[in-house]
C-alpha positions as CSV (number, residue, x, y, z in Angstrom):
1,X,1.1,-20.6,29.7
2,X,-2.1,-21.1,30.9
3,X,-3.9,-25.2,30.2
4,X,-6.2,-24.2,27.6
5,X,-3.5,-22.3,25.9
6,X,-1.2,-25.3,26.6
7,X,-3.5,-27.9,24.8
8,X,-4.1,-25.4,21.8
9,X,-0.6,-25.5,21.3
10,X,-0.5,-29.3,21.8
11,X,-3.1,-29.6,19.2
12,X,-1.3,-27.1,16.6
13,X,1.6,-29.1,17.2
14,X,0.1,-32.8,16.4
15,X,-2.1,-31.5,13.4
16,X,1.2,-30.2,11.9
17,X,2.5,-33.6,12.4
18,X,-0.7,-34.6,10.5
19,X,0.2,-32.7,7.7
20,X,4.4,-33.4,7.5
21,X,3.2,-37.3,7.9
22,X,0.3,-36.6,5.1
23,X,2.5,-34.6,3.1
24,X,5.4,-37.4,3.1
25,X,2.6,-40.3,2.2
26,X,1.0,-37.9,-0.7
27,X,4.7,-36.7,-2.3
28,X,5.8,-40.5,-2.5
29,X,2.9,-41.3,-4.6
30,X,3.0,-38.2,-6.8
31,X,6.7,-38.3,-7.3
32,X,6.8,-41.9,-8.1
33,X,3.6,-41.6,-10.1
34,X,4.9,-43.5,-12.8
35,X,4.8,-46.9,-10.8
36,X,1.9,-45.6,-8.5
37,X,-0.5,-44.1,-10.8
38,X,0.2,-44.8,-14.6
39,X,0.4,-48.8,-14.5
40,X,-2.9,-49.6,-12.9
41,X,-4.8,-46.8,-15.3
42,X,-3.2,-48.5,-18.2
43,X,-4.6,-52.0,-16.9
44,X,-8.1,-50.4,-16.5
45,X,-7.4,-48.8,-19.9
46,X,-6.5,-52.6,-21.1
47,X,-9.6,-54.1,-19.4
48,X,-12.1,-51.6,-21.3
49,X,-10.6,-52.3,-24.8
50,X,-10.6,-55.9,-24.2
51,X,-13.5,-57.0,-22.4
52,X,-15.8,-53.3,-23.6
53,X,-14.6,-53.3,-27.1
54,X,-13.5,-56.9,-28.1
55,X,-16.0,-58.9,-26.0
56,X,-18.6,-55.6,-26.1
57,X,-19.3,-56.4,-30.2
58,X,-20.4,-60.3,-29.3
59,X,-22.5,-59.3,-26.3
60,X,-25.2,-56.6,-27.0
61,X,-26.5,-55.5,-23.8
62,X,-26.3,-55.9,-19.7
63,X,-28.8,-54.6,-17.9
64,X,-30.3,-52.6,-20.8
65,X,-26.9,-51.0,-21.1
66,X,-24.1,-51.3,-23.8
67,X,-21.7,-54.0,-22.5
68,X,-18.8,-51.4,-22.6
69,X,-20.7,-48.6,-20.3
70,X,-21.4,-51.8,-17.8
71,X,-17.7,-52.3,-17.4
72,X,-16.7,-48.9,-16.6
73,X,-18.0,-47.7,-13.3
74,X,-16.9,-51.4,-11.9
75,X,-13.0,-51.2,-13.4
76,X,-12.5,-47.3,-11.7
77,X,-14.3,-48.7,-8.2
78,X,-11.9,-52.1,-8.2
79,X,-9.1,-49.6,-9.1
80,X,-9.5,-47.7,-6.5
81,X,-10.2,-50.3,-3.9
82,X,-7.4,-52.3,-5.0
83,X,-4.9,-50.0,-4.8
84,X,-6.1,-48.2,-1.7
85,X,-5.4,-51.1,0.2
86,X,-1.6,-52.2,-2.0
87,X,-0.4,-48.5,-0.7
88,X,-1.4,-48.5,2.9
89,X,0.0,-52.3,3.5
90,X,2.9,-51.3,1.7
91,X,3.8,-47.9,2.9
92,X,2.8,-49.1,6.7
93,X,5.1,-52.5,6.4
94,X,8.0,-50.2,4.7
95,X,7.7,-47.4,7.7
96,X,8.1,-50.0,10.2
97,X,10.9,-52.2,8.3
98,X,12.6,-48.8,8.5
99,X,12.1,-47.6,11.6
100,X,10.6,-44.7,10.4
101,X,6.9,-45.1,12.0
102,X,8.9,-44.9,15.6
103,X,9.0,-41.7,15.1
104,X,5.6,-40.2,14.6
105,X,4.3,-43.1,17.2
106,X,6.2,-41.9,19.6
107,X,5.3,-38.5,19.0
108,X,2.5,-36.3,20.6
109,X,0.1,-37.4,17.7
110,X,-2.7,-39.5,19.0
111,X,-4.4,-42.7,17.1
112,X,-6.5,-40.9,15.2
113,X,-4.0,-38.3,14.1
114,X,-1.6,-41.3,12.8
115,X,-4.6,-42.6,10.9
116,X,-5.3,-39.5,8.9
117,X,-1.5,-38.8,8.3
118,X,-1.2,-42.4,6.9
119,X,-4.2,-43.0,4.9
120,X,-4.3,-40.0,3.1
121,X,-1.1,-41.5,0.9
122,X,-3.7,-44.4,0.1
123,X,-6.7,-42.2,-0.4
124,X,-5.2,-40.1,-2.9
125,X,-3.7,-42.4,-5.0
126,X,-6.9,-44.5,-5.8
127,X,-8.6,-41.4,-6.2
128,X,-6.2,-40.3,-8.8
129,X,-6.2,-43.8,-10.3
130,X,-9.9,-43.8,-10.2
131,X,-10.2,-40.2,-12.3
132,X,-7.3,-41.2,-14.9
133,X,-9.3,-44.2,-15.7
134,X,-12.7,-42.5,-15.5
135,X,-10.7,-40.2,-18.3
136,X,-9.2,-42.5,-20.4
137,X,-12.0,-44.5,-20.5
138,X,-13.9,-41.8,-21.6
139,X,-11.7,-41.9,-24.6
140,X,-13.0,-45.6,-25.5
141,X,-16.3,-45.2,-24.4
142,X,-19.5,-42.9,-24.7
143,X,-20.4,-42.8,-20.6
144,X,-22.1,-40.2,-18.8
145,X,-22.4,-39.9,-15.1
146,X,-26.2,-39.5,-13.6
147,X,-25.1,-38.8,-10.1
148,X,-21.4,-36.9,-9.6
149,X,-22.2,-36.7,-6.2
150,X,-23.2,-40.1,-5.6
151,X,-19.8,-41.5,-7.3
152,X,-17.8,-39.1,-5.2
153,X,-18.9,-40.4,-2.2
154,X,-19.4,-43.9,-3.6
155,X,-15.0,-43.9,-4.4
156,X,-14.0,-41.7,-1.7
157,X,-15.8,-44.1,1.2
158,X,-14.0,-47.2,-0.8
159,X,-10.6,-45.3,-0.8
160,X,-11.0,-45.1,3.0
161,X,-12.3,-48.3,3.7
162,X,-9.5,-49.7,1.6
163,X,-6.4,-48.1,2.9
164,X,-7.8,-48.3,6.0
165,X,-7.8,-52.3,6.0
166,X,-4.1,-51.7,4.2
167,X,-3.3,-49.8,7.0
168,X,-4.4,-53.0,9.4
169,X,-2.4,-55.6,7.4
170,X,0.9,-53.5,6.7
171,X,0.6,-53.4,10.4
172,X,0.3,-56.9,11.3
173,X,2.4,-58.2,9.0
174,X,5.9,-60.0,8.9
175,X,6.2,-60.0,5.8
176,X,5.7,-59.2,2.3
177,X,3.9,-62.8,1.8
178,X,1.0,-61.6,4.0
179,X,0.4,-58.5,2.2
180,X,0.5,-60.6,-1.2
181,X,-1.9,-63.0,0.4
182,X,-4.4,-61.0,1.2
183,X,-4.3,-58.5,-1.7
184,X,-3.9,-61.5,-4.1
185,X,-6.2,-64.3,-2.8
186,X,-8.9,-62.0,-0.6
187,X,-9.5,-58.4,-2.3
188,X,-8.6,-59.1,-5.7
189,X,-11.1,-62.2,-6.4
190,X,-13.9,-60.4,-4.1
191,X,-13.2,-57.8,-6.8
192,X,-13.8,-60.1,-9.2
193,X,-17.1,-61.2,-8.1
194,X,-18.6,-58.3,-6.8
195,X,-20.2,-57.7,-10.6
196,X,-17.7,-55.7,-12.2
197,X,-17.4,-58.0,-15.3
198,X,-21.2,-59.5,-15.4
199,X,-24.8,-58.8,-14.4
200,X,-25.4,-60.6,-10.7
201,X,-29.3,-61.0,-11.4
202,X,-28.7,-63.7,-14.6
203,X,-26.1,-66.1,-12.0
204,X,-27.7,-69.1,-10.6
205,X,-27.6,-70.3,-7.1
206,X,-25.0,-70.4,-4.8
207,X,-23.1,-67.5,-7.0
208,X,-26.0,-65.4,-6.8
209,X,-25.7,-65.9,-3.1
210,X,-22.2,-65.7,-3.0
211,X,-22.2,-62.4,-4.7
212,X,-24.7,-60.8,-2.7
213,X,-22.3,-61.4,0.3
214,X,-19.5,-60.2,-1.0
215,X,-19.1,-56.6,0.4
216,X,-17.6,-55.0,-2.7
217,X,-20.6,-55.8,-4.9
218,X,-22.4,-53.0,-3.2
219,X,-19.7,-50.7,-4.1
220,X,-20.0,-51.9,-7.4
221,X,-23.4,-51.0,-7.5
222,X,-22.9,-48.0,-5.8
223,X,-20.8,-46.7,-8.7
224,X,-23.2,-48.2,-11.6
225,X,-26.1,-46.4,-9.9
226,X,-24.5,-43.3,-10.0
227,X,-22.8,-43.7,-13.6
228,X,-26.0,-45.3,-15.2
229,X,-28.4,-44.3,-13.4
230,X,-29.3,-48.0,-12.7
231,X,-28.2,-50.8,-10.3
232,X,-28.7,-54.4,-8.8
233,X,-30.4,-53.3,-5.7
234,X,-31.9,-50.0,-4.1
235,X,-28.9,-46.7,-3.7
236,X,-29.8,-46.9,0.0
237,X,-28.9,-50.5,0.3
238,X,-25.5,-49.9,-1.4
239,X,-24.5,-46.5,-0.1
240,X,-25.2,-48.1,3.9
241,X,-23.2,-51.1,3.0
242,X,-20.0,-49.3,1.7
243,X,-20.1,-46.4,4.7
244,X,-20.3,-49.2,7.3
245,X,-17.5,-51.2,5.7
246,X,-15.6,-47.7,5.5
247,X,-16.6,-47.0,9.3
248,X,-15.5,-50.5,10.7
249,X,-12.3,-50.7,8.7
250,X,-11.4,-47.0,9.8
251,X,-12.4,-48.2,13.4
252,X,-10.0,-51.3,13.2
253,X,-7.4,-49.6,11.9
254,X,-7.4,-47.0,14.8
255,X,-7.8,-49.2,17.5
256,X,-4.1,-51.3,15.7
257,X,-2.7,-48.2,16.0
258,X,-4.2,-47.3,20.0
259,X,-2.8,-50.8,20.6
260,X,0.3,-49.9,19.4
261,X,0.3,-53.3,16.9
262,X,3.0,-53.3,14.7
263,X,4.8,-50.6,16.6
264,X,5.6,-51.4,20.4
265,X,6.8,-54.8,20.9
């Protein structure tokens, strides 16, 4: 066989390993979709009748919006950040507790090939999440989306970022405590304050500050923008913020896996 018919083959063979690795990461989530999928949709579900409904008849309006439109485009984007990053950490620290990530590491598949495999698990389970609640909401709620194309890429570039940084931690970690640490005490309060629940413009100082570091407020108002039509500071601002995030998580997470963290000891 000649060389370029020798590396065409090479790359057949580790883009098939792509897709048994992607296909292994995407049927785990779909068969178990019942602890994957349905439980964080019903907690989105939960957030919109309590804080939209409830809360939404004693507060009129939020940035010229009804309180209960506000809420929306933040709950899907911290659903799908949120559980980009519990898969990945999970799935990653689970494959190597098992030994099963020797396997495709030691493999002709290359960095970046491991990356796609693994991420895509990630990736398509906060998309999923971030549709059903986009559709059960819808049930609660009289939405419409300005800019389709805006939230796709808006929630796609979070799902990446996100099980991208999952992908880092499950790799690092010793533990389940780590995981817990920084999903609990890092992503999920920078969740919390990156606007979903409130308008930043009406915090005083340092919050207002505060907020206007915290990376996941631009993905917040990524998502509002392209829901209402309307957000906290200018698309370009927001979109450039959550595709560099996605870029240097993506980057970090491929160089852990170039290194071989987490895998060769």
């Amino acid at each position: 066989m000649s060389g370029r018919g020798a590396h065409a083959d090479l790359t057949r063979q580790r883009w098939r390993g792509v897709g048994a690795l992607a296909e292994r990461e995407s049927a785990r989530v779909l068969r178990l979709w019942t602890q994957t999928i349905a439980p964080q949709v019903i907690a989105a579900t939960l957030f919109v009748v309590v804080f939209g409904i409830a809360l939404g008849s004693q507060i009129d309006r939020v940035a010229g919006v009804p309180y209960d439109r506000f809420i929306v485009p933040g709950l899907v984007l911290m659903g799908v950040a949120t559980q980009a990053f519990a898969n990945n950490a999970t799935s990653i620290y689970q494959a190597r507790q098992d030994g099963f990530i020797e396997d495709p590491a030691t493999s002709p598949m290359r960095a970046s090939h491991l990356l796609v495999g693994y991420m895509s698990g990630g990736v398509l389970r906060s998309l999923l999440i971030g549709l059903g609640t986009l559709g059960v909401a819808r049930v609660f709620v009289d939405y419409s989306i300005e800019r389709p194309d805006l939230l796709a890429l808006t929630l796609i570039a979070a799902a990446i970022a996100f099980a991208a940084l999952g992908t880092v931690v499950g790799l690092y970690s010793d533990g389940w405590e780590q995981q817990n640490f920084v999903g609990n005490l890092v992503i999920q309060p920078l969740a919390f304050l990156g606007g979903v629940f409130y308008a930043v413009d009406s915090l005083p100082s340092p919050w207002f500050e505060i907020t206007h570091a915290d990376p996941i407020f631009y993905m917040v108002a990524a998502a509002r923008q392209a829901m209402l039509g309307d957000g906290e500071v200018s698309t370009l601002l927001a979109v450039g913020i959550t595709l560099a995030l996605a870029g240097a998580m993506v980057a970090w997470a491929w160089s852990c896996f170039a290194r071989g963290v987490g895998i060769r000891t």
